[in-house]
BALOBA-1460 file (C-alpha; in Angstrom, 3 decimals):
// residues 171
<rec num="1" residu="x" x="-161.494" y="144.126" z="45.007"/>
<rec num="2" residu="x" x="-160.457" y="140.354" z="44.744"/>
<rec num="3" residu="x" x="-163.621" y="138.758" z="45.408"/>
<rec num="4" residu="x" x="-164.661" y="138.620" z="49.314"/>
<rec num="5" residu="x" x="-166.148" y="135.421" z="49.569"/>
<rec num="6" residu="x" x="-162.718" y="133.587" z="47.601"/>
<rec num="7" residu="x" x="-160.383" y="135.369" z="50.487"/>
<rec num="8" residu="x" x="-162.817" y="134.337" z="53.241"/>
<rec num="9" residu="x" x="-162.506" y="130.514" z="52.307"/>
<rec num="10" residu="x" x="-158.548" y="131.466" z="51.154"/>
<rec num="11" residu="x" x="-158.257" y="132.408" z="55.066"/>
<rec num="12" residu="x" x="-159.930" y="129.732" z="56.360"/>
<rec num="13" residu="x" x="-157.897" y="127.216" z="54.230"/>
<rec num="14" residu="x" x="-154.675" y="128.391" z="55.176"/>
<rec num="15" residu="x" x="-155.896" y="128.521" z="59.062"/>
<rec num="16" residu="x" x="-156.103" y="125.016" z="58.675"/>
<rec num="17" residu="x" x="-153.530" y="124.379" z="56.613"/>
<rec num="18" residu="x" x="-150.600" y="122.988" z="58.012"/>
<rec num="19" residu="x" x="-147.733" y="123.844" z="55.243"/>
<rec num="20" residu="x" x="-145.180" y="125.959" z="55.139"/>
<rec num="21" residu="x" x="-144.886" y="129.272" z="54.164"/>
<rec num="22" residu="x" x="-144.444" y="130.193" z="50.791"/>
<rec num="23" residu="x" x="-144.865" y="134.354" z="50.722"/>
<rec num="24" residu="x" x="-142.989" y="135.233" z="53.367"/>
<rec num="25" residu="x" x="-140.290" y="134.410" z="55.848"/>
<rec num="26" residu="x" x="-138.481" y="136.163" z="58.743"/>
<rec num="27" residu="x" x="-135.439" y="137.139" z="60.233"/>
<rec num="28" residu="x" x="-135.418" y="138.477" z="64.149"/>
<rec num="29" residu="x" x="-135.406" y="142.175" z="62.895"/>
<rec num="30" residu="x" x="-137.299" y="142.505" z="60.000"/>
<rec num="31" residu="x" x="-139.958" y="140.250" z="57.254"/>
<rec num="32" residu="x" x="-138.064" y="138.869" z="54.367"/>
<rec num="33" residu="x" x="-139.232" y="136.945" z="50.940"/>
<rec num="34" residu="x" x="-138.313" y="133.375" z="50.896"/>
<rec num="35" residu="x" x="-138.211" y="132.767" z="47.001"/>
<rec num="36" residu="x" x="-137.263" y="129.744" z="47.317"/>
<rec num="37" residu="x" x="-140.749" y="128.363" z="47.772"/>
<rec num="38" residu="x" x="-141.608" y="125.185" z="49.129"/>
<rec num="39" residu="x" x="-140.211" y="121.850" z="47.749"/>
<rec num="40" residu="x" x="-141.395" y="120.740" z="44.003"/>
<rec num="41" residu="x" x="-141.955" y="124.425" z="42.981"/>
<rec num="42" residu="x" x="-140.500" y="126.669" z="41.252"/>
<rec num="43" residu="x" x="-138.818" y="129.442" z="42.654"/>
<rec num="44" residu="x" x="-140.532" y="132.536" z="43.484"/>
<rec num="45" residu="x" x="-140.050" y="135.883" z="41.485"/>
<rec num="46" residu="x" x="-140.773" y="139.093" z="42.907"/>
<rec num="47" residu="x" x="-142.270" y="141.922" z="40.337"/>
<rec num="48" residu="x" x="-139.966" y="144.444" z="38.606"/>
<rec num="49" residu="x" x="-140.987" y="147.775" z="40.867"/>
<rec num="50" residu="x" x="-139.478" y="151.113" z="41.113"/>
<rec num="51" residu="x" x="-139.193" y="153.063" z="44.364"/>
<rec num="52" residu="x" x="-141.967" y="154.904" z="42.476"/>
<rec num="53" residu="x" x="-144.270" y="152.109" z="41.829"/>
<rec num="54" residu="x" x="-143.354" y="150.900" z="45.646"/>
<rec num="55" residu="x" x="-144.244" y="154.294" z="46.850"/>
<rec num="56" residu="x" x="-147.530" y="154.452" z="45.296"/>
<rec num="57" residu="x" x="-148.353" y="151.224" z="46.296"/>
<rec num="58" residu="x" x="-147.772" y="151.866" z="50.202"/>
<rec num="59" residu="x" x="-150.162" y="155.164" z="49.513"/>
<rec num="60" residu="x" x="-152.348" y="153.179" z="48.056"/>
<rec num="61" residu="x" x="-152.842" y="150.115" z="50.152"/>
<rec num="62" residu="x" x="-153.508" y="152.642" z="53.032"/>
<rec num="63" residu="x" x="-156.084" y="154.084" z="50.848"/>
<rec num="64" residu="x" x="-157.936" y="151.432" z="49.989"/>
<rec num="65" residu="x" x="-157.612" y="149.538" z="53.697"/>
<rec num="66" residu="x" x="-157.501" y="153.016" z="56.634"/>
<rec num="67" residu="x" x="-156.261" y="151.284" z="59.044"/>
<rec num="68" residu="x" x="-153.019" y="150.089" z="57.448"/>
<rec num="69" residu="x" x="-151.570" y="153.975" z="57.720"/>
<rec num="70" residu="x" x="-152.367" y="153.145" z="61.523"/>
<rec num="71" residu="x" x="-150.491" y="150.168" z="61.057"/>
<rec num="72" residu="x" x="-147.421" y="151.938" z="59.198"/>
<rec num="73" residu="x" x="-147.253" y="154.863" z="61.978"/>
<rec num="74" residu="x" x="-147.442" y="151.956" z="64.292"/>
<rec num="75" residu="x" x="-145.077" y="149.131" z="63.057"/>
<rec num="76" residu="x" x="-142.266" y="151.630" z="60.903"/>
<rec num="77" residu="x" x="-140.128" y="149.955" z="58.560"/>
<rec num="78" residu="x" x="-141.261" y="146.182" z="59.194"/>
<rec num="79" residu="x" x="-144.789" y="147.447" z="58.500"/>
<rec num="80" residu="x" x="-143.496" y="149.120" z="55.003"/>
<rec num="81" residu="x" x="-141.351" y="145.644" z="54.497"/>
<rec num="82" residu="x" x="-144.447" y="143.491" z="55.184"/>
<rec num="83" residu="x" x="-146.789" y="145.092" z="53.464"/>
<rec num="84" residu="x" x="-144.176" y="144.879" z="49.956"/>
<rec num="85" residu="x" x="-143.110" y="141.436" z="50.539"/>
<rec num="86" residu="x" x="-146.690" y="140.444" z="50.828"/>
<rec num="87" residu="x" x="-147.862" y="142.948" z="47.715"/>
<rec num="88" residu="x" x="-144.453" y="141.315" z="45.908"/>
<rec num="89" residu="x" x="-145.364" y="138.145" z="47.318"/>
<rec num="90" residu="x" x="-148.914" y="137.631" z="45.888"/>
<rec num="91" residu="x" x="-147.608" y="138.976" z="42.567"/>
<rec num="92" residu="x" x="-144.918" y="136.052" z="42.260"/>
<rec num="93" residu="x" x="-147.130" y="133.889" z="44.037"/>
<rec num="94" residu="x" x="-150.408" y="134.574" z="41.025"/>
<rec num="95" residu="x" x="-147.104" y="134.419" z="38.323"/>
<rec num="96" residu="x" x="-146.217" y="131.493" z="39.102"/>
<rec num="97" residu="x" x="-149.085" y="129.489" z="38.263"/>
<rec num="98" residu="x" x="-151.970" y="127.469" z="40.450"/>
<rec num="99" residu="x" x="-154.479" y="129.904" z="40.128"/>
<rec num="100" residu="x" x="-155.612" y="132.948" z="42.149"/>
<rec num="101" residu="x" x="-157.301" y="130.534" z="44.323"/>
<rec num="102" residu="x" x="-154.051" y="128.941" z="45.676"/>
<rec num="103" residu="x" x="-152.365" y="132.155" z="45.696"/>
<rec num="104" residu="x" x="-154.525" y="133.271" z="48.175"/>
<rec num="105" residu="x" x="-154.478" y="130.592" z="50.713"/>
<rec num="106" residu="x" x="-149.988" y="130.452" z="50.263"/>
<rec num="107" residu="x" x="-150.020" y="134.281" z="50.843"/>
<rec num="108" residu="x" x="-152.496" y="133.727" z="53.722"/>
<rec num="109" residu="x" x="-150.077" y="130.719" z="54.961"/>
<rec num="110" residu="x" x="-147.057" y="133.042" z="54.873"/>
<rec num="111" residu="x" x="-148.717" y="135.952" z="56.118"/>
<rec num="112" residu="x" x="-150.028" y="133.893" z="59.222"/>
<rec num="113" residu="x" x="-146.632" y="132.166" z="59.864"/>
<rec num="114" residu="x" x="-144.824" y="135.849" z="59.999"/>
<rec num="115" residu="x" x="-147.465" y="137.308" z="61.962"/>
<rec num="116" residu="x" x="-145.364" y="137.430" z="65.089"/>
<rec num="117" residu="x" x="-142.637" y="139.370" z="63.284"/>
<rec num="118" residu="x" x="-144.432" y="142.078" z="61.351"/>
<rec num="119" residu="x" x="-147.772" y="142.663" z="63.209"/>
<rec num="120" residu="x" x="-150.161" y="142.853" z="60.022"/>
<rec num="121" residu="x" x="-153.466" y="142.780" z="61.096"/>
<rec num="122" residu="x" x="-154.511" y="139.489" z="59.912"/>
<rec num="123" residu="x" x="-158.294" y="140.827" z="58.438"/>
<rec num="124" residu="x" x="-159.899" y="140.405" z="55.425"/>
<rec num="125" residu="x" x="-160.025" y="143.685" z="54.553"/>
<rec num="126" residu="x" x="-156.554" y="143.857" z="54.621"/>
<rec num="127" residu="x" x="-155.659" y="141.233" z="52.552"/>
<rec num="128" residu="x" x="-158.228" y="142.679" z="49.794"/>
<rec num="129" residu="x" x="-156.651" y="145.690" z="50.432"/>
<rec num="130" residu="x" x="-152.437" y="144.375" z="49.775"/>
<rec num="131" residu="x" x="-153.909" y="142.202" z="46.728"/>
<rec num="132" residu="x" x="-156.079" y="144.648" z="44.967"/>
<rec num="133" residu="x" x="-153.737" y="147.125" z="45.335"/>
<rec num="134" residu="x" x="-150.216" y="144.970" z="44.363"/>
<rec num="135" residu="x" x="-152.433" y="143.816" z="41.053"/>
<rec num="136" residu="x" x="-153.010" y="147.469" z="40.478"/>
<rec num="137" residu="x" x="-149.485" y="149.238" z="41.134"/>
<rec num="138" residu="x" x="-146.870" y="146.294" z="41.742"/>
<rec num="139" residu="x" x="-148.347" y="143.312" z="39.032"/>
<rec num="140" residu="x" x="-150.714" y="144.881" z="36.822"/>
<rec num="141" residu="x" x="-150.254" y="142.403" z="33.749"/>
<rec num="142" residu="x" x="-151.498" y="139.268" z="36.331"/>
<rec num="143" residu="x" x="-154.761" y="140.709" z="36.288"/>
<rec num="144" residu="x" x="-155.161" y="138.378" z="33.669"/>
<rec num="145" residu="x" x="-155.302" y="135.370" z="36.128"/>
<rec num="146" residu="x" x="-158.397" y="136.802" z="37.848"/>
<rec num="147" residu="x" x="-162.114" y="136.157" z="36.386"/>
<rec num="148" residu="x" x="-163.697" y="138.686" z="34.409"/>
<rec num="149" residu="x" x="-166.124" y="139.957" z="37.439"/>
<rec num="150" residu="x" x="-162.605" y="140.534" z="39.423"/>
<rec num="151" residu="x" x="-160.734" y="142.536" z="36.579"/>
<rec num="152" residu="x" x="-163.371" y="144.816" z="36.408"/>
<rec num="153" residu="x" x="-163.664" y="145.466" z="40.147"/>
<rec num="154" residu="x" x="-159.904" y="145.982" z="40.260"/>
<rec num="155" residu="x" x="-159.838" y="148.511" z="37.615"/>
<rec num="156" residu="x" x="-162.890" y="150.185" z="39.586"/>
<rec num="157" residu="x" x="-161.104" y="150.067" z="42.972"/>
<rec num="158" residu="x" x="-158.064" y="151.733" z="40.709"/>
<rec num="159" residu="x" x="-160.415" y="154.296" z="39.070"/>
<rec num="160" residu="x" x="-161.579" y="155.142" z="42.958"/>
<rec num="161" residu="x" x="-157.972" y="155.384" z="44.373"/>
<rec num="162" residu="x" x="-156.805" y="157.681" z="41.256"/>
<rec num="163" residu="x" x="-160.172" y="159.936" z="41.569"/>
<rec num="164" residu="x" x="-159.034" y="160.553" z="45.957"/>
<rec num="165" residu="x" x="-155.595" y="160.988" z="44.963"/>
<rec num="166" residu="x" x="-156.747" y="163.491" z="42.038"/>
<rec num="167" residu="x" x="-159.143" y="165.466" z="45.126"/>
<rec num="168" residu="x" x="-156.771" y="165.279" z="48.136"/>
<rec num="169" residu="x" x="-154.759" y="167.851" z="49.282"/>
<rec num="170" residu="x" x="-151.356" y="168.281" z="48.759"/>
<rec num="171" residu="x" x="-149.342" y="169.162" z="51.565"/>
């Protein structure tokens, strides 16, 4: 996973950041992408994904973080829209440039300021969780912005995910 100690300081930067939000932005019934980004950017662009690649990503993000299925089962169809626009989000947010490192805290930023809408537990677990797993399934040629040491725990977490899905049931 992205590494724990770079999300811990992304979180605490974005607690005390005061900007606006960059991943994310609402509407009264559901969580939508603002791709406009915030002045003197460019815009944001969300990841070519197929319902398949979508699909696999929910399964996996509740893989790799349990108690986002709680979450899902919870939350419906805003947790399933969060939890893409923030996968989607970090993907456009890495492409556009800046480093994984600012990535991070605007994801963190957006994901705070839409809290109120969309319930996602605000953890760092989870956050590893919707990052690992959108650079896996929704972004997997931005790996390349990530050190070495990340790439490789990425394409372990990946190697994990595929060897449960490979020895779980089918129902």
């Amino acid at each position: 996973m992205v590494a724990c100690t770079t999300l811990i300081v992304a979180v605490g930067a974005a607690g005390c950041s005061g900007g606006p939000s960059t991943a994310a932005g609402s509407s009264s019934t559901q969580p939508t992408t603002n791709l406009s980004g915030t002045s003197g950017t460019s815009p944001l662009k969300a990841p070519a994904t197929s319902a398949t690649d979508d699909a696999a990503y929910l399964s996996e993000v509740t893989e790799a973080d349990p108690p986002l299925a709680t979450y899902e089962q919870k939350h419906g169809n805003v947790a399933l829209r969060a939890l893409l626009t923030d996968g989607s989000g970090f993907c456009a947010l890495l492409g556009r440039g800046g480093g994984v490192d600012k990535a991070l805290v605007d994801l963190a930023v957006g994901a705070r300021s839409d809290e109120a809408h969309t319930h996602l537990p605000l953890k760092v677990t989870t956050f590893n969780a919707i990052e690992a797993v959108a650079l896996l399934t929704l972004c997997p040629s931005e790996q390349r912005f990530l050190p070495a040491a990340d790439q490789t725990k990425i394409r372990q977490l990946g190697a994990a995910l595929a060897g449960r899905s490979a020895t779980s049931p089918t129902t």
